[in-house]
N, C-alpha and C positions, 0 to 999 in steps of 0.2 A: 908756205909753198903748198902745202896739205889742202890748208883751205882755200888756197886759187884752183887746185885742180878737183876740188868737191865742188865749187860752182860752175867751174867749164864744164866737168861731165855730167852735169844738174841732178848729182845724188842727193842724197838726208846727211851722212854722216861718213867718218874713214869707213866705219866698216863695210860700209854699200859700197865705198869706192875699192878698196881692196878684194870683194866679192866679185865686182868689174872685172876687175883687172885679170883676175882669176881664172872667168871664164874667156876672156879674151885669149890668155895665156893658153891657159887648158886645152883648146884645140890645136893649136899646133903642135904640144908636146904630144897628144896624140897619135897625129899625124906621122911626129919620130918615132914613136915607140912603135907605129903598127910598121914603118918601114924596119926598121933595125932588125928583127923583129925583139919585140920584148915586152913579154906576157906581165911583170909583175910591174914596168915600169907604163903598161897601160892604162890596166887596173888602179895606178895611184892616180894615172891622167883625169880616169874618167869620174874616180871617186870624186875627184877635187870640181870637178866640170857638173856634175849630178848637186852637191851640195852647194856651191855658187849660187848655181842657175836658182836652185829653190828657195835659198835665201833670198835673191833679190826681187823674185816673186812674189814669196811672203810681205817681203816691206811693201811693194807696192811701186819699186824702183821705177824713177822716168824713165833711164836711161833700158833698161832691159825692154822696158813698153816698148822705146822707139828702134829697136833692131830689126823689127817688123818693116819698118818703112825702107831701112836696107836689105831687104830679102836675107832678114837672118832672125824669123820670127822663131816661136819655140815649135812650133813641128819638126824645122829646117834645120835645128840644131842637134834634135833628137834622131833626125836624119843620117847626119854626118857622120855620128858619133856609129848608128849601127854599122854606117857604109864603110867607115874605119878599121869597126868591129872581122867585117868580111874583110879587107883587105889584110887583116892582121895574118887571121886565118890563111891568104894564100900565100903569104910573106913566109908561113912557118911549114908550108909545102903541104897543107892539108886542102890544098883544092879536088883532090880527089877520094876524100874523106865525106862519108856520110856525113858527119857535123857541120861540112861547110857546105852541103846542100839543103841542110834543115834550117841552117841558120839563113840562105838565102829566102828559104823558102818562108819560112818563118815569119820573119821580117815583113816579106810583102803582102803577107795573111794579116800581120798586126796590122798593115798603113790600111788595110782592107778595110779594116774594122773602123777608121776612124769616121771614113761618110756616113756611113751610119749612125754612129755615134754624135758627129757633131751634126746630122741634120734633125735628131731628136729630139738632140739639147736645145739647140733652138727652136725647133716645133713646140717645145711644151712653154719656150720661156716667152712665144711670142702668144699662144693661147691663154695664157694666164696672164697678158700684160690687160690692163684692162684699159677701155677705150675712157673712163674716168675714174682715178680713185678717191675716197675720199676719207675725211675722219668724222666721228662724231654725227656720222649718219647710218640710221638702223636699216641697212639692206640685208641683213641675214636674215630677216621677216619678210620681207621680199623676192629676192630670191637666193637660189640655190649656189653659194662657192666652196666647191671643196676645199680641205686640207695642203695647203704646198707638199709637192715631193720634198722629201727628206734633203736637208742642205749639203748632207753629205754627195749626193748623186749630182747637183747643179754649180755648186761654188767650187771654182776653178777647176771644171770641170776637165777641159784639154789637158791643163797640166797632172791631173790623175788618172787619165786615160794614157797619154805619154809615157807616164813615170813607174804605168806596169810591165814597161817591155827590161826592168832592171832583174827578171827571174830569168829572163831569157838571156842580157846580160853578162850576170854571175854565171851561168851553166855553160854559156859556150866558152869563158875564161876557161872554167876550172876544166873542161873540156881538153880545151888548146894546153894545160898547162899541163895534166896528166898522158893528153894522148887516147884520151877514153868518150868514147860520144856521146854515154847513159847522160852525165850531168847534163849536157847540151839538150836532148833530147826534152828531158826532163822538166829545163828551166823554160826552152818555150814552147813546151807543151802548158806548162802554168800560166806564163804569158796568152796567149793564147787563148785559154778556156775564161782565166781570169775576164780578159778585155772581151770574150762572148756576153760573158755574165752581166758585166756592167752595161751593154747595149740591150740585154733582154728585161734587165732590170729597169730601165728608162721606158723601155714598149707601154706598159698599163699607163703612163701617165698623159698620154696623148690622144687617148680614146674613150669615150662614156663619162661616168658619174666622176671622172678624177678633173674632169676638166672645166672649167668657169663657163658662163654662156655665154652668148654672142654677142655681140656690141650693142645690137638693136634693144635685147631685151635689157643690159644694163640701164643702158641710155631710159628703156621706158618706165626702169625701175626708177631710177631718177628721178624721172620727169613726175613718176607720181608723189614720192618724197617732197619735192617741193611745189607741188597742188598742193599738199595738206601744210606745209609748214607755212607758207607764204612766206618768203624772205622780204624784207621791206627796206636794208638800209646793205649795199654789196662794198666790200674792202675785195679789188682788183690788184692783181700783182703777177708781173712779167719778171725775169732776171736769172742771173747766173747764184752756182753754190755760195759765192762770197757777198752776195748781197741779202741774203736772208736776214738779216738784222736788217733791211729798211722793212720790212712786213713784220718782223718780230716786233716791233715796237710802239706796231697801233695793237695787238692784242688786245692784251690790257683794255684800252679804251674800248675796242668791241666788247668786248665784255660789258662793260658799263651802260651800253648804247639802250634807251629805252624804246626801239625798236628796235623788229628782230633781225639779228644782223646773220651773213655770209660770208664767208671766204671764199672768192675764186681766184684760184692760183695755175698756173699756165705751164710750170715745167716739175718733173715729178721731181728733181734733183731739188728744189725748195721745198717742198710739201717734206722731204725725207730729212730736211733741216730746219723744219717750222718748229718755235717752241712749245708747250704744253700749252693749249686752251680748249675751252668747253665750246667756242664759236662752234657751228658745222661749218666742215671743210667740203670746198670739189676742187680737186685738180684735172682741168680739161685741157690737155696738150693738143688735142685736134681744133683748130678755127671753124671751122662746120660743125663740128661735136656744139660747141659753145654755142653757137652762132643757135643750135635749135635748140638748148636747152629753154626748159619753163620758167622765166624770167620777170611775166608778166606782172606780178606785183613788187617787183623792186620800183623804186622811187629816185632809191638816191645812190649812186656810184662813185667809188672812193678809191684815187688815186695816189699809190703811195712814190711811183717811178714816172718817169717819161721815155715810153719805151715805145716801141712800135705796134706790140702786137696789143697795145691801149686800144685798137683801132677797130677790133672787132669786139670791143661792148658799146667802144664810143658809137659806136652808126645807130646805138638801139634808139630812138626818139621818144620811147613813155619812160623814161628816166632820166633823173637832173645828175649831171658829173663832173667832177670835183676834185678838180689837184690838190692833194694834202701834201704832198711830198714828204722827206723825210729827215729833217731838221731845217733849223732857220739859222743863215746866215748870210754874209756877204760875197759870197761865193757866186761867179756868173752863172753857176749851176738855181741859185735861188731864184733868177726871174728869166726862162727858158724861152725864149717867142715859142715854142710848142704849147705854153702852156694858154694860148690863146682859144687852142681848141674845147678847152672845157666851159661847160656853164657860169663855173664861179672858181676863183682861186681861196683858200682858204691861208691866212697869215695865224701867226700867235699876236701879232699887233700891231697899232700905227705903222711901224717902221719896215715892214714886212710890204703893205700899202703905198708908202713911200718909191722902198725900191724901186715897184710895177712903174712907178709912175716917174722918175728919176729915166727906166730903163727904155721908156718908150717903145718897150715889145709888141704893141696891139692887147694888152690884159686893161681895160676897162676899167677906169674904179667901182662905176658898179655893180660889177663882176667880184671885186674882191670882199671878203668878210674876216674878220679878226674875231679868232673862238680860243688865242690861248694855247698854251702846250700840255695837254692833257698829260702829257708821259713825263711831266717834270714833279709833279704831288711828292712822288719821292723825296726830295730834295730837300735839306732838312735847312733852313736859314740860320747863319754864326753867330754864334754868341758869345765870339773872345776864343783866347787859348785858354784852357785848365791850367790853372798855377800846377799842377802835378806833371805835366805834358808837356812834350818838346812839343814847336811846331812843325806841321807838318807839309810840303810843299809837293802837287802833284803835276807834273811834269808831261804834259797828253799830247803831243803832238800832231798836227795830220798826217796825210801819206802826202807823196811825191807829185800825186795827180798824174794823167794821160798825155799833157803837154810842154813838160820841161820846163815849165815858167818859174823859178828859184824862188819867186815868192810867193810858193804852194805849201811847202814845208819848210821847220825851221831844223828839222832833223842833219842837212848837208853842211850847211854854213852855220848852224850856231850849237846843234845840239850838245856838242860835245862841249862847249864852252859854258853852257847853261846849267850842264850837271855837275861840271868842273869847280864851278862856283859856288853853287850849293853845296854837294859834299864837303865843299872846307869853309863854310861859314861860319862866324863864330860874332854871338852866341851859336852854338849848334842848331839844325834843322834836320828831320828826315824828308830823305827823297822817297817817291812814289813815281816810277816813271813805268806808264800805260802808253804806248804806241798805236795808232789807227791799225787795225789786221789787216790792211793793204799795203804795210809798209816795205818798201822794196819788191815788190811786185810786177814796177815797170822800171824802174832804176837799179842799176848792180852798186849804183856810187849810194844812194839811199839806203840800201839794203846794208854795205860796208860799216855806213855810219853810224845806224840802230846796233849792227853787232859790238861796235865800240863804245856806244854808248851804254850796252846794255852792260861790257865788260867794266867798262866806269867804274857801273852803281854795285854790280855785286862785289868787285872788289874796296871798294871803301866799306860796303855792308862788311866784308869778311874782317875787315880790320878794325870795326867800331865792335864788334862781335869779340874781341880781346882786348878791347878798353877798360878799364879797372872805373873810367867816369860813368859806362854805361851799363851798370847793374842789370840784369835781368831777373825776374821770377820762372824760374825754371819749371819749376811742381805748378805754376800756373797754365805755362806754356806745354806743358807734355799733357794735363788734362784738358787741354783747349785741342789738341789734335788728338786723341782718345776720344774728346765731343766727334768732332768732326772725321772722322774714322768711321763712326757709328751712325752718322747723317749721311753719310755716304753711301756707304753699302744699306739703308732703309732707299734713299733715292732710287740707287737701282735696282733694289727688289719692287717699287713703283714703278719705274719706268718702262720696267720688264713687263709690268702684268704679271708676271709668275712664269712665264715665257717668253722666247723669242719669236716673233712673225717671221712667216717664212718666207713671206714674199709680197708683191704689191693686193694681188685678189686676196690675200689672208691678211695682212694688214686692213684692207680695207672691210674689209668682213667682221673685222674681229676692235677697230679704232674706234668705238664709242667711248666717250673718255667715263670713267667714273669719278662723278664730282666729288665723292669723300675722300677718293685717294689726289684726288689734285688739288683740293684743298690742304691737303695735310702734308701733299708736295711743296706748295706753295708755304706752307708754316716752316718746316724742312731749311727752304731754303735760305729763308731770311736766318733760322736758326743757325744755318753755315756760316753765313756771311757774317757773322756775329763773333761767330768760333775760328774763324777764318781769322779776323782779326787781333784775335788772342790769343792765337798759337805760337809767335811771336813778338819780341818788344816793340814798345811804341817807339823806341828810337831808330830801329834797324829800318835802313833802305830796303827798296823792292822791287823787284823788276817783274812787273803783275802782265800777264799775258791772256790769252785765249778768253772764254765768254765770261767767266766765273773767276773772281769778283767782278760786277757789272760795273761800266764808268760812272755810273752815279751814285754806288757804294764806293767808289773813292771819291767822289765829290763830299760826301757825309763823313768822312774820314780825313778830309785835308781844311787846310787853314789858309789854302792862295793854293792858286794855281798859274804856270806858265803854258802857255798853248797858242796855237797860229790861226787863222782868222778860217773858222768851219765852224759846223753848228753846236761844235765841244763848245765853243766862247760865250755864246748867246743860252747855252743852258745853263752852264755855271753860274752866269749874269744873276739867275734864279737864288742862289744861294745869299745873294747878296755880300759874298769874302772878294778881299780883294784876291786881282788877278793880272798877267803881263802877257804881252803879245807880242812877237818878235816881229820886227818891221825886214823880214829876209828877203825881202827885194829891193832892199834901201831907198825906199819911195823919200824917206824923212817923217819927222815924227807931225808933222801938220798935213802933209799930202797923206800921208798915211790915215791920219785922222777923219780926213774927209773922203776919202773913197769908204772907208771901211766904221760904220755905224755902231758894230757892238765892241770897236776900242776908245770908242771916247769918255769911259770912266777907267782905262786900263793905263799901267806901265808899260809905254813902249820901251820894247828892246830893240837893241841894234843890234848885228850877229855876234859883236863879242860881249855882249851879254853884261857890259859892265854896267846899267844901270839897276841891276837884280838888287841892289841896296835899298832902293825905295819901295821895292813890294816887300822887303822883310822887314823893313823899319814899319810896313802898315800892318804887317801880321804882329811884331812882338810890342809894339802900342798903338791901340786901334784910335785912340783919344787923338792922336797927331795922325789920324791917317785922310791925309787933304782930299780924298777922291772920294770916302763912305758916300756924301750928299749925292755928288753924280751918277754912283751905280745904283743908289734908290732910282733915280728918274730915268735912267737908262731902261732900268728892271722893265719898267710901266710901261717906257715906250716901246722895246722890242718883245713885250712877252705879255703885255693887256695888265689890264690893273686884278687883283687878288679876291676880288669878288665884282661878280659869282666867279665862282671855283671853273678853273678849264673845262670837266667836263660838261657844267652845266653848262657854259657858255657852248661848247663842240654839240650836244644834244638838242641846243635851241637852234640853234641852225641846220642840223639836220632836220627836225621837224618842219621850219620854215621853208627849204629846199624842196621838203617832200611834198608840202600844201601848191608849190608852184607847180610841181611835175603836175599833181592830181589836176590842178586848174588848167594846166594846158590840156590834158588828156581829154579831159571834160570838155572843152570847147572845141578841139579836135572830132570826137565826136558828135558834138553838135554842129558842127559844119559838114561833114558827112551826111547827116542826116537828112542836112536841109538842103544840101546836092540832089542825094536820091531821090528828096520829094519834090522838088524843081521839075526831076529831070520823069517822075514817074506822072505828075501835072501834063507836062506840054506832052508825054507818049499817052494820055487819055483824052487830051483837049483836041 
């Protein structure tokens, strides 16, 4: 019941909901205690109403966000509560009491104070927002950004401008409860000067040397920045907070790229969730901003989404552009007819090729080019289970998708059957179940499912965890988290820099990466993932969430995988381990087979999951496993054959891309040329 009414009131937890409820509560008991009148049962109202509210601030609560939309935003609350406050007072016959005309007066001096206040706060947050921010580009040699105000003065700001009228508060109480008007006087006189203070303190940062410059002179700071760098090879990215892992995951490959590559990213809420690289970053949220950025030596444009606002690099005509997207699968999302509009489509291999051509979108064959999955290298190929070693079965599922279609995920009809069966397998196996982070996001029946699914695995973890079969090395496992304790807290003395940025113009001021420490980030990390896995036994299940461990550190960690037709299937493929696919739309296991390209070396499953026998009869004897020869050739056909290596292959084609752009530009203007001179011939003849 608890947790049907934490989803209806779209909190985190009971406690966000009981802080709800609280303040919900809290105003009406108010409202009794100022009629009745009763001084100490108001003080309890308001204590409980005052501590709510800033709890469910703190957390960041939806539900306190959307009271706004019902005109019961936090001004309106802090409103109520003084107008109570007055009513208490004439309730207890001090209407013609000095205190109950300070306290009016008072009051409307505080709300005086808040225009000001909140046109400050935004005056300074919108003069420091800057017209592009970036990382990894030296503008502090360029020009001039000051220091952010202190984050004391901007981060949540209303709600401590609000929460200084509690002097004034406590003194007209203790006021009403003595009979004496000093305290009243007193408390908002403090209110008062306090909430002066904090508006005059906001004053310097919106005038002279505290402030960033103008858009123009950014922008020309820019522009001259990349005259001297000449970017040659641009990685393009539009999208929401929850998509930052499709951009996260060409890094890497920019990194590598033997020209010199770019980021441009389009909304600052990606750029604030971009992972650590050395690339240079610009995030241009304005379309005109972009539109006159210096561009002129890019060649080659790389797309990792199919978004809309693709639309203002696409029109540029001296550069070649290029849907990379962001995994390969069989997904209708893998051959988009949008993706017509680019120069070239780029596959990991044949079957990628096929699709286009299967899907009959307008994508050209060619237009398309097979370069490989550069971001699969990780991926380590099986070589058996360790006779020491349970095996171990990673369970990845997709999300629910936008469109309801049952055979998007295996999470609603089979998940729970899938884990059901594993956990009591016998020989034994560990579970590893990794979820898509979209999971339940547009389904509340998806989201139910993962939550029971997730209870599943950690309660069979809890009970293999006092099994006498499943020995643990404990002194191994407590210096494996004492490791990783210690790579923790180095990370985020990295990640800091030594401090926190205070804002977007001091981030950007201050985001040049230092390669020694993001090298030694990157050494760091792998060291976790290491220690990560040893903090713990190899037999205990897991319920692995958020970025860290990454899906292709359980790839390197599991012995078969189950998972539903996304580009989790076609990477694993990489591994070469066998692997099952749930047929959740009960297509049948030959239709199934034939829409869908990277299950034809897989175990189908059906939702109840019961032919999970022959993918662990292929993990615990590999020698009887009838499918190994098929996902060799699989491998080849959806993901190019293993030499040359994906980057080389992703590198030769950007070069080749780049030679066409320059050959058109070149004949481009030679036909101009031989215009003007046509056209300056016949005005002298």
């Amino acid at each position: 019941m608890i947790s049907t009414a934490i989803r209806v009131a779209r909190v985190g937890s009971a406690a966000e909901l009981a802080a709800a409820v609280l303040v919900m509560l809290g105003f009406p008991c108010l409202m009794v205690a100022a009629l009745v009148p009763s001084v100490p049962a108001f003080a309890a109202a308001a204590a409980v109403t005052y501590l709510a509210d800033h709890y469910l601030h703190r957390k960041g609560s939806y539900l306190v966000n959307r009271l706004s939309k019902v005109r019961a935003g936090l001004s309106i609350r802090f409103l109520i509560r003084q107008l109570l406050l007055v009513l208490l007072l004439a309730r207890l016959d001090l209407s013609d009491n000095l205190v109950f005309y300070a306290a009016v007066a008072g009051f409307i001096a505080f709300y005086g104070l808040q225009a000001p206040h909140g046109a400050l706060v935004t005056l300074i947050r919108n003069r420091r927002r800057m017209p592009v921010a970036t990382r990894n580009i030296d503008l502090a040699s360029r020009i001039r950004i000051p220091d952010a105000p202190p984050q004391g003065l901007l981060n949540r700001s209303a709600e401590k401008m609000l929460h200084l009228d509690l002097a004034a508060v406590i003194g007209v109480l203790v006021s009403a409860s003595l009979d004496e008007p000093l305290a009243g006087f007193i408390g908002i006189g403090v209110t008062l000067l306090l909430g002066t203070l904090y508006v005059l303190a906001l004053v310097p940062y919106v005038r002279g040397a505290k402030i960033p410059p103008n858009a123009d002179t950014v922008l020309a700071a820019v522009d001259t920045w990349l005259a001297e760098y000449r970017p040659e090879t641009v990685l393009y990215f539009s999208g929401s907070k929850d998509s930052a892992y499709q951009v996260n995951m060409w890094l890497e490959t920019m990194e590598q790229l033997d020209s010199r590559p770019l980021i441009i990213l389009r909304e600052r809420v990606i750029l604030n969730n971009l992972a650590p690289t050395t690339v240079p970053v610009i995030c241009v949220p304005g379309g005109v901003h972009l539109m006159n950025l210096e561009l002129s030596t890019v060649r080659v444009a790389l797309y990792a989404a199919n978004v809309g606002k693709n639309i203002h690099l696409l029109r540029v005509p001296t550069m070649k552009h290029v849907f990379i997207g962001h995994g390969d699968s069989d997904k209708l999302a893998s051959v988009n007819p949008f993706s017509k509009v680019y120069d070239e489509v780029w596959t990991a291999g044949r079957a990628g090729r096929d699709r286009y051509a299967i899907a009959d979108v307008g994508v050209r064959d060619d237009d398309i080019a097979e370069v490989g999955r550069p971001q699969l290298a990780p991926i380590q190929t099986w070589q058996g289970v360790p006779e020491d070693r349970m095996p171990t079965v990673l369970y990845a599922p997709t999300w629910e998708g936008w469109d309801g279609n049952p055979g998007n995920t295996s999470i609603v009809l089979a998940g729970e059957n899938i884990v059901t069966r594993l956990v009591k397998a016998d020989p034994p196996v560990r579970v590893l179940y990794k979820p898509h982070p979209f999971t339940g996001t547009v389904s509340a029946e998806a989201k139910a499912a993962h939550a029971r699914i997730t209870a599943l695995v950690e309660k069979a973890g809890a009970a293999r965890a006092t099994d006498a079969r499943f020995p643990g090395d404990g002194a191994a496992q407590s210096a494996a988290k004492a490791e990783l304790a210690r790579i923790e807290a180095r990370l985020a003395e990295l990640s800091g820099n030594g401090k926190d940025r205070g804002d977007e113009a001091e981030a950007t001021r201050d985001g040049v990466v230092d390669v020694a420490r993001h090298e030694e980030a990157a050494r760091l990390r792998a060291e976790w993932n290491d220690a990560y896995w040893r903090s713990f036994g190899a037999h205990e299940h897991r319920v692995i969430t958020g970025a860290e461990p990454r899906l292709y550190d359980c790839f390197n960690v599991s012995d078969a995988m189950v998972s539903d037709i996304s580009s989790v299937v076609s990477d694993f493929i990489a591994s070469g381990k066998p692997y099952a696919v749930t047929d959740s739309g009960e297509l049948g296991e030959e239709e199934f087979k034939r829409q869908n390209t990277a299950v034809r070396a897989a175990v189908i499953l059906s939702n109840s999951a019961a032919e999970l026998g022959g993918l662990l009869d292929a993990v615990r004897d590999p020698s009887a496993d009838p499918l190994a020869e098929e996902r060799g050739e699989l491998k080849r056909y959806l993901l190019g054959p293993d030499e040359p290596t994906s980057i080389e292959q992703f590198n030769t084609a950007v070069a080749n891309l780049a030679l066409k752009a320059e050959t058109r530009n070149l004949g481009q203007e030679a036909r101009i040329a031989a215009t003007e001179s046509t056209e300056s011939a016949e005005l002298t003849g």
